[in-house]
PAKE-574068 format. One record per residue: residue number from 1; residue in one letter; y negated, x, z of N, C-alpha, C in turn. Coordinates in steps of 0.1 Angstrom, whole numbers, plus 5000, padded with zeros to 4 digits. Example, Ala and Ser with C-alpha at 12.3 -4.5 7.8 and 13.67 -1.06 7.14 Angstrom:
// residues 2
> num, residuo, n.north, n.east, n.up, ca.north, ca.east, ca.up, c.north, c.east, c.up
> 1, A, 5057, 5132, 5078, 5045, 5123, 5078, 5033, 5132, 5078
> 2, S, 5022, 5128, 5071, 5011, 5137, 5071, 5000, 5129, 5079
//
This chain:
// residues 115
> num, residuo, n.north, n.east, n.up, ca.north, ca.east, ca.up, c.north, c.east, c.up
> 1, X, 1703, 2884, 8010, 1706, 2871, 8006, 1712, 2863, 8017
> 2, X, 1708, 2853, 8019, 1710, 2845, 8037, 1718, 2836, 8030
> 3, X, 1720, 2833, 8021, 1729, 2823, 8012, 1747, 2826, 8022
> 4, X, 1747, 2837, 8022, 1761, 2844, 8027, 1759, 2838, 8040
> 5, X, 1753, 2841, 8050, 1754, 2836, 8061, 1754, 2821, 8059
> 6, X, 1745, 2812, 8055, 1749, 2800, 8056, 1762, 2792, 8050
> 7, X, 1768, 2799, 8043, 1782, 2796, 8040, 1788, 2798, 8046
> 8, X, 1787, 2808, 8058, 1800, 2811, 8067, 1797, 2801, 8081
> 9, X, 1783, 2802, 8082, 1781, 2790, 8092, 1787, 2777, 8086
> 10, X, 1784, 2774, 8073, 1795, 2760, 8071, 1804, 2760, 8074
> 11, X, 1812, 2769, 8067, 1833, 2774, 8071, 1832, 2775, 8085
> 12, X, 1824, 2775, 8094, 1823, 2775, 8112, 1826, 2764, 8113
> 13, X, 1816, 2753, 8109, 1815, 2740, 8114, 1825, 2732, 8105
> 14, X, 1832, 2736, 8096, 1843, 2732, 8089, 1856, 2734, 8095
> 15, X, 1857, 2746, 8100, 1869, 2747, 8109, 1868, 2740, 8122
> 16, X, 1857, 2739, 8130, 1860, 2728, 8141, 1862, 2721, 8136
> 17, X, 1859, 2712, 8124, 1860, 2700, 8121, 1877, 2699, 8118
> 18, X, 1881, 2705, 8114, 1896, 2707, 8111, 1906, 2708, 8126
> 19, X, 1902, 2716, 8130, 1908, 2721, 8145, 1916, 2714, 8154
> 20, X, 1910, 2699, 8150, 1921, 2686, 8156, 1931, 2681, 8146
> 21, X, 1933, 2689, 8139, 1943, 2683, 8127, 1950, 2693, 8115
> 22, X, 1959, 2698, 8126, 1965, 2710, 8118, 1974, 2709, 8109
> 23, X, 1968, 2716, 8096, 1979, 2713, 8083, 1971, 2706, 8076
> 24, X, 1956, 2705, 8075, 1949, 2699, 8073, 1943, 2705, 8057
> 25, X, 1939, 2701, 8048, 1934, 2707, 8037, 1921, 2699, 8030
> 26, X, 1909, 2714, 8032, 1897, 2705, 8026, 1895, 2702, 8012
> 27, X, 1896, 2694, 8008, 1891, 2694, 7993, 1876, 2691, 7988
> 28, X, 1867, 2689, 7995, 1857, 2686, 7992, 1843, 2683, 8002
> 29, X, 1833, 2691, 7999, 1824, 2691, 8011, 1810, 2687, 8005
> 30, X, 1803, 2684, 8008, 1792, 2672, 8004, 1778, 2676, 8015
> 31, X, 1773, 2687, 8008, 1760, 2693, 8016, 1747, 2689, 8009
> 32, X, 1735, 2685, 8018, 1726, 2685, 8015, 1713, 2693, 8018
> 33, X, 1709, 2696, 8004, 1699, 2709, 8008, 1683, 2702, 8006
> 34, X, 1676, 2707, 8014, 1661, 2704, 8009, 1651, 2715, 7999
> 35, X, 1645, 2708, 7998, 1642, 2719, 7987, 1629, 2726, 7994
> 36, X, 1625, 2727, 8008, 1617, 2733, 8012, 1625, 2741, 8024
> 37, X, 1637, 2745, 8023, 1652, 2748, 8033, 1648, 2761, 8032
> 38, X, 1647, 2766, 8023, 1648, 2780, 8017, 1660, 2789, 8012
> 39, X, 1663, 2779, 8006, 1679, 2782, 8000, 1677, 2779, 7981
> 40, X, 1682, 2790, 7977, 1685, 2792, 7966, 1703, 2786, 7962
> 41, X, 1699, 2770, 7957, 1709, 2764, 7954, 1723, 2771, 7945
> 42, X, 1720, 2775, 7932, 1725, 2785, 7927, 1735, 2799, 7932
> 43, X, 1723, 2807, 7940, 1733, 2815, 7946, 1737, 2810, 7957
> 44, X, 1740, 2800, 7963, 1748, 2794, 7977, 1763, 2791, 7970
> 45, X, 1760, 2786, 7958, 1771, 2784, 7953, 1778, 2795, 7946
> 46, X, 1773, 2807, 7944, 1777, 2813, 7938, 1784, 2822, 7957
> 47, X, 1775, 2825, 7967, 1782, 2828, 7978, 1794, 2820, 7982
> 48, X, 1795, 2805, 7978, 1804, 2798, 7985, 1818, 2800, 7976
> 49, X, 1813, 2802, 7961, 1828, 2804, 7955, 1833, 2821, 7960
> 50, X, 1824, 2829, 7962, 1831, 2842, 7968, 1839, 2843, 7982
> 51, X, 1831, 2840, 7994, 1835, 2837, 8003, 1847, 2824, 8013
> 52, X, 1848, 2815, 8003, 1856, 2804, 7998, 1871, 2808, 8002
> 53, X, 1876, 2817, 7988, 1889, 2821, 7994, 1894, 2826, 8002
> 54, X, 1890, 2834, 8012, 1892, 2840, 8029, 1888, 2828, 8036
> 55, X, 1891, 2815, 8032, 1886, 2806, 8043, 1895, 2794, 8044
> 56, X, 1890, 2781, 8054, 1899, 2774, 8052, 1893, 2766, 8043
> 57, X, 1884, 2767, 8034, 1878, 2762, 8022, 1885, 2768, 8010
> 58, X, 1893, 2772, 8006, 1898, 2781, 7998, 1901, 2770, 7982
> 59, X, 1908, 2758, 7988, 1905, 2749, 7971, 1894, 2739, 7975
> 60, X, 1885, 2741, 7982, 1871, 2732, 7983, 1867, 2733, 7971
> 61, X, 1858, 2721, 7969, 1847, 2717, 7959, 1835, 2716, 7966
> 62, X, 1825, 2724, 7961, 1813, 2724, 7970, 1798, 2715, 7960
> 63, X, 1801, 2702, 7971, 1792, 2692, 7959, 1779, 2692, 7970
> 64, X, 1763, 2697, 7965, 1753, 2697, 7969, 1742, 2687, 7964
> 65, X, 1737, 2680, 7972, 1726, 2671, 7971, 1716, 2675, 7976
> 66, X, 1701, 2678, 7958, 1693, 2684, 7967, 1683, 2670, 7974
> 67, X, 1678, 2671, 7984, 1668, 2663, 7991, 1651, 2666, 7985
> 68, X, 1642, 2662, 7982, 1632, 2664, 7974, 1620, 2665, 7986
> 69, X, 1611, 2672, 7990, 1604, 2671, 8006, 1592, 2660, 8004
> 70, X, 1592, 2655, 8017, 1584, 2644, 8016, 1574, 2645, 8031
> 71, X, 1563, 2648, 8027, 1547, 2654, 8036, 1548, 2638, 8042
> 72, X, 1538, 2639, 8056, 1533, 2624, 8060, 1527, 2629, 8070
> 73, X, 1515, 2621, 8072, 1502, 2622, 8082, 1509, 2622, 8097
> 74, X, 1505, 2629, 8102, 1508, 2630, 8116, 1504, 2624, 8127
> 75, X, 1493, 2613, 8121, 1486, 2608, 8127, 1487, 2595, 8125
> 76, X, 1490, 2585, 8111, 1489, 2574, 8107, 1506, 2574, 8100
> 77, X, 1510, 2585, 8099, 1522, 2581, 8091, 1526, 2580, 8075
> 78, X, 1514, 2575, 8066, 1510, 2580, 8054, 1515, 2587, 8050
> 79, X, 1525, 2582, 8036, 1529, 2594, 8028, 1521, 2604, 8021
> 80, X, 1519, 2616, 8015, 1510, 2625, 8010, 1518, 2626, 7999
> 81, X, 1512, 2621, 7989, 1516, 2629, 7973, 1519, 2642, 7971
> 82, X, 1534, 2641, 7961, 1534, 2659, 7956, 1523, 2663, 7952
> 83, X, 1517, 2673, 7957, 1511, 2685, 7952, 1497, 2675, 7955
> 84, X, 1495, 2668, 7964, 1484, 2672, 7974, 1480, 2682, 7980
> 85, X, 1469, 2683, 7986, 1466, 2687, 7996, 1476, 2680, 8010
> 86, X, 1475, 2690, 8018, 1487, 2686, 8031, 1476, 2678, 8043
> 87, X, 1467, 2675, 8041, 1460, 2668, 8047, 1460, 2651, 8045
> 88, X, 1461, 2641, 8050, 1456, 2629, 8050, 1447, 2620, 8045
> 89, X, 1447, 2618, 8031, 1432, 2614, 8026, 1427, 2602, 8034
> 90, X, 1432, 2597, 8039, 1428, 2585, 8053, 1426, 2586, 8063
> 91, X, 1428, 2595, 8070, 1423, 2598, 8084, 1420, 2619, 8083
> 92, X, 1425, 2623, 8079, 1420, 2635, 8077, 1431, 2642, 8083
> 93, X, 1440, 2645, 8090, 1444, 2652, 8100, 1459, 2657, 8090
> 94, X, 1464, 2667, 8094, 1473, 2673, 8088, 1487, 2669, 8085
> 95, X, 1495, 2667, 8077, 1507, 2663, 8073, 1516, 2670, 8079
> 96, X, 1528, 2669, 8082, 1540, 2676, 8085, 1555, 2670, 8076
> 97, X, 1559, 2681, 8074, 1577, 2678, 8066, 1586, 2669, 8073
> 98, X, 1587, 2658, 8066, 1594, 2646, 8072, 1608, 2646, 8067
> 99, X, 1608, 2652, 8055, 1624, 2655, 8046, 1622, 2666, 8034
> 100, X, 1632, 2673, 8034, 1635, 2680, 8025, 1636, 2699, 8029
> 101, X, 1636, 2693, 8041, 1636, 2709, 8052, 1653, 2713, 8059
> 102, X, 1657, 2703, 8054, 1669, 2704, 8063, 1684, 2710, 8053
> 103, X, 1694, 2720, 8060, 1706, 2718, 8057, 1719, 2708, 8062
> 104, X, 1722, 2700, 8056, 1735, 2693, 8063, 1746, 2693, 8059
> 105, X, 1757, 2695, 8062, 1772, 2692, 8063, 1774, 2673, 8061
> 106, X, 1770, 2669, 8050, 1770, 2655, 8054, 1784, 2650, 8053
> 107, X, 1796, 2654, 8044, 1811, 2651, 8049, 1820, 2660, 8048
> 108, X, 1830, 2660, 8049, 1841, 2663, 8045, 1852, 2660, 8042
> 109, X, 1859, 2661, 8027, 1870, 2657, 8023, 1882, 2666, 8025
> 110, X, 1889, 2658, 8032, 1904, 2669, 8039, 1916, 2653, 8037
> 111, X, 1926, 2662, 8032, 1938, 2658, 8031, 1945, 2661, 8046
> 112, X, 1949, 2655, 8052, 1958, 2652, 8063, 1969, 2649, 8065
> 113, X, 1981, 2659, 8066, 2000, 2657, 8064, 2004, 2650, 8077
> 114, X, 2009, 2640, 8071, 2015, 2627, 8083, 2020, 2631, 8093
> 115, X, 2022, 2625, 8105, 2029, 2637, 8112, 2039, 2629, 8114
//
């Protein structure tokens, strides 16, 4: 289950994010998955609430946005319909994944003690 490792790669790039601002507390993290990522949304979250409390995510809320994938000609640019063929009905030449491939960290909600 790689679900595990990509949560600990988050809490990686969630503690640098933190690292300039100690005493800092995350409350809320706002990831986007694609749905061609290869991630099982379900158990990510089900990894993220186990691995969660050994972390500096420990009262996070883990709010995910899935991204829907979106094919396009590689040659003209042309979007390709769901459940086409991955080919180009206009020029012929093959499509490539323009969205819905990706994982992102898109924010983070942290509380920050005055100094």
């Amino acid at each position: 289950m790689h679900e595990y490792s990509i949560v600990s790669a988050l809490v990686d790039n969630v503690q640098a994010a933190l690292d300039p601002h100690p005493g800092a507390v995350v409350r809320r993290l706002y990831v986007q998955i694609g749905e061609q990522a290869g991630v099982e949304i379900e158990l990510l979250r089900t990894a993220f609430e186990t691995f969660r409390d050994r972390s500096i995510c420990a009262r996070a809320e883990l709010e995910i946005h899935p991204v829907a994938a979106v094919w396009a000609c590689v040659g003209c640019g042309r979007t390709i319909e769901p459940g086409a063929v991955l080919r180009c009905p206009a020029c012929g030449r093959p499509a490539r994944l323009v969205a819905g491939g990706e994982i992102i960290l898109e924010r983070i909600e942290m509380e920050v003690p005055d100094v």
